[in-house]
C-alpha positions as CSV (number, residue, x, y, z in Angstrom):
1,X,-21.4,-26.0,-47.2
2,X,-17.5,-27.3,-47.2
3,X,-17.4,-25.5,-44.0
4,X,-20.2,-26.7,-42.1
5,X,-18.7,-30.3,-43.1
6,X,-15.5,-29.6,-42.1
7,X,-17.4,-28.6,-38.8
8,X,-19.4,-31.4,-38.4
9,X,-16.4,-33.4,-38.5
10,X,-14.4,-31.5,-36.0
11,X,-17.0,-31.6,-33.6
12,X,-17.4,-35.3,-34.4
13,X,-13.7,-35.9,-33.7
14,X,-14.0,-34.0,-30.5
15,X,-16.7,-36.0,-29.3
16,X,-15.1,-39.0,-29.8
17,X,-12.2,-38.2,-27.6
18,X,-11.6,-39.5,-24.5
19,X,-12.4,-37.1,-21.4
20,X,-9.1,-35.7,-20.5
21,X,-7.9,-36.6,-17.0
22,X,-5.9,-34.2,-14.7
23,X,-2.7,-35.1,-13.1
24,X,-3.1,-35.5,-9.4
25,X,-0.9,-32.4,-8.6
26,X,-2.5,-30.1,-10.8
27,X,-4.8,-28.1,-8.3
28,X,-1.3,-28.3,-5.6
29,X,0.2,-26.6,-9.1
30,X,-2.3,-24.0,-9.2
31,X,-2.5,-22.9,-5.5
32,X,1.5,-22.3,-6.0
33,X,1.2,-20.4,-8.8
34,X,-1.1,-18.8,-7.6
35,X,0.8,-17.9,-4.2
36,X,3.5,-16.6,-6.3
37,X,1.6,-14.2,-8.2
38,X,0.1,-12.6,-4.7
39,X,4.0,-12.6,-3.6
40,X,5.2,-10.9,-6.7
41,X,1.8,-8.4,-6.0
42,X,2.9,-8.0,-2.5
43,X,6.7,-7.0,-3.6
44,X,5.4,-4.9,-6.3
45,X,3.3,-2.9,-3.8
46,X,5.8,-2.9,-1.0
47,X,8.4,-1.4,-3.9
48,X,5.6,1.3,-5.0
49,X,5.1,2.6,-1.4
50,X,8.6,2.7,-0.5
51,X,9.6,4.6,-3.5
52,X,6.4,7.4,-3.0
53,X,7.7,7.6,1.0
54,X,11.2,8.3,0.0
55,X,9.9,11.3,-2.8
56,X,7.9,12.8,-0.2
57,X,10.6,12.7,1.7
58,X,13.6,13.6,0.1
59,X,10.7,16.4,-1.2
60,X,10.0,18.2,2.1
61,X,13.7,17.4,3.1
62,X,14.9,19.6,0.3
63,X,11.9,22.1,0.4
64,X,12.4,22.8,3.8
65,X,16.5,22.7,4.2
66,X,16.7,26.4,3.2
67,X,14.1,28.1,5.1
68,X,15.5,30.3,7.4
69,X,14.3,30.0,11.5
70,X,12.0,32.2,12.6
71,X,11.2,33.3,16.2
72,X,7.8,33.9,16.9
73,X,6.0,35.7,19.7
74,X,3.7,33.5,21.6
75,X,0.8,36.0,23.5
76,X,-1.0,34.1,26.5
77,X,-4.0,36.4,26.6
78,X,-5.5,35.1,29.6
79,X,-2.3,34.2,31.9
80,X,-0.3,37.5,30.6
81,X,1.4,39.3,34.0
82,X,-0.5,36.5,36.2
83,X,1.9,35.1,38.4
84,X,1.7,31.1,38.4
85,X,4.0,30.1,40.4
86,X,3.1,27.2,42.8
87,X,3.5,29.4,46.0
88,X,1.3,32.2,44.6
89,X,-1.7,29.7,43.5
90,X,-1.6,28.1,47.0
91,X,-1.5,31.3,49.2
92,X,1.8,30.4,50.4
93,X,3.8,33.2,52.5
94,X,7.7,33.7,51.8
């Protein structure tokens, strides 16, 4: 019962107060605060991606230092012992 009193009062109290007024800055407050938090997102994003471009990087930069070059035989099935010059593809006598 003490409680509900005590509660009663409170709210009375409350009621009884004066609406509070905001300063005239307040929502020119917000907006920057809130501008700073998307600039402190933006960095912390910008900082993420740079960091998982260099791994990858420095990754297939080590990965790939000590492979050893390879030649490889290229077979042209359909142009193998044609001759394409220009002069034999236009009928041109030497």
């Amino acid at each position: 019962m003490a409680d509900n009193e005590r509660l009663n009062r409170a709210l009375q109290s409350l009621g009884a107060a004066p609406d509070p007024s905001l300063p005239e800055d307040f929502m020119g407050g917000v907006w920057m605060r809130a501008g700073k938090l998307e600039q402190v997102d933006a960095t912390r994003t910008r900082v993420a991606l740079f960091t998982a471009m260099a791994f990858i990087g420095l990754g297939a930069g080590f990965g790939t230092s000590q492979s050893p070059a390879r030649e490889s035989q290229t077979n042209y099935q359909l142009i193998e012992g044609a001759d394409l010059s220009p002069a034999s593809l236009l009928h041109v006598q030497r």
